[in-house]
Each structure stands twice: as structure tokens, then as C-alpha cells.
N, C-alpha and C positions, 0 to 999 in steps of 0.2 A: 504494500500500500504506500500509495504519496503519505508526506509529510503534512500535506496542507488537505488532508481527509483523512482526518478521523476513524479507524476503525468500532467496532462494538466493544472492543475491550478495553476502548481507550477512556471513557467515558465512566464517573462514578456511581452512577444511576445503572448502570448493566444494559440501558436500553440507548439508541441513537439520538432519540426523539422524546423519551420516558421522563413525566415529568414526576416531581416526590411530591407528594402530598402536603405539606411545610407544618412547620406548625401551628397553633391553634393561633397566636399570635399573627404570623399572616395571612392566616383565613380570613381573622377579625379582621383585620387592615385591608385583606383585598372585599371584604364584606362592606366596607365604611367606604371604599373607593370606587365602588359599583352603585353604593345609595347615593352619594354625592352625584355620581355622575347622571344616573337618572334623572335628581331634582331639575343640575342642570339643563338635561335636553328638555323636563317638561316646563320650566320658565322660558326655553327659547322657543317652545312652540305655540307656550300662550302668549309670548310677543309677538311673535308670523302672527298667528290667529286674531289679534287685537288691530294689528295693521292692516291684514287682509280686510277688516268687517271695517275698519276706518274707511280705507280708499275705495271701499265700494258705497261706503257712503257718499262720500265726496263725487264720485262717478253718477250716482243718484240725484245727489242734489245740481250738479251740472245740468244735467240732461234736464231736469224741472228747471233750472234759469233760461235753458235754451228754449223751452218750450215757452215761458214768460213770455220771454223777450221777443218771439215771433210772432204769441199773442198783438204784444203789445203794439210792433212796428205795423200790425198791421188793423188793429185799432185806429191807429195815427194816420193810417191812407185814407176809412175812412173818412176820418174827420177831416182830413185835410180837401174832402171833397164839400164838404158841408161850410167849415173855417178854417178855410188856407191862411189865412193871417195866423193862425197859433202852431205853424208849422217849426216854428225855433225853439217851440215851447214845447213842441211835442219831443222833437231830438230831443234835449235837454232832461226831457224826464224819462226816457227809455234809454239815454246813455247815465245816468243816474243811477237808474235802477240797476241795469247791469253793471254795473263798476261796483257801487254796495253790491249786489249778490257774489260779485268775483270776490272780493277783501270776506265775505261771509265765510266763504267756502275756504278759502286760504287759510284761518284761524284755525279751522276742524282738525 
């Protein structure tokens, strides 16, 4: 046998691959370092989980501004067929509204 592979008798354990059972000591320890580790993945999964239900809210509430707003522009045609004079006044309140509903949804 090469020098840089190991035979089965080279090994203190008798086996290539055989792992010893350790003692009760690193059981504990590997017991305490598999519950940590758990905790950890399920606090990173109820962060995904919190983020994912945020930005589909956010995606929600877009799509209801968008819907507003085309409401509204088009509210504003007809009026501007009725009283074209408050046509600056109509931009004004439908670019209003959607700047507040953007800065709404921004905060979330």
C-alpha cells in the first residue's frame, strides 16, 4: 500500500470509515449543537416566511393603487368633458394620490 492511503490496520477504530460512539459528554454536546442548530434554521425560516407575507402584501397593495389611480384618471376625462377648467386640478389630485399611496406602501 501507498503511504498516503491508509490501510484497515492503520487506523484505531479497526474500521476505514468506523466511527466510536464518544462519550456521553459528546453526545451531550453534539445533542446541544443539533438543538441550536435547528432553532437556528426555524428563526430563518420565520424570517423568509414574515418577508415573503410582507412583499406580497406590498405587491397587493400596488396593484389596488394601480387600480385607484386608473379609477381615478379616468374619472378626471370625464369631468374634464363636463369642466375642462379643473383639469390642473384634476392632475394634481390623482398625482397626489398616487405619490401618498407610493410613500404608503414604501413604509410597509
Amino acid at each position: 500500500m501507498s503511504a498516503l492511503i491508509p490501510s484497515q490496520n492503520h487506523t484505531p477504530s479497526g474500521g476505514l470509515f468506523s466511527i466510536s460512539p464518544g462519550t456521553a459528554a459528546e453526545r451531550h454536546q453534539s445533542n446541544a449543537l443539533a438543538r441550536q442548530t435547528r432553532q437556528e434554521i426555524e428563526q430563518i425560516t420565520s424570517r423568509v416566511e414574515v418577508e415573503a407575507t410582507a412583499e406580497s402584501a406590498r405587491a397587493f397593495l400596488v396593484a389596488h393603487a394601480l387600480t385607484n389611480v386608473a379609477t381615478l384618471v379616468t374619472q378626471a376625462e370625464a369631468h374634464m368633458k363636463v369642466a375642462p377648467a379643473g383639469g390642473q386640478f384634476y392632475e394634481q389630485l390623482i398625482a397626489s394620490y398616487a405619490i401618498s399611496a407610493g410613500q404608503r406602501i414604501a413604509r410597509l
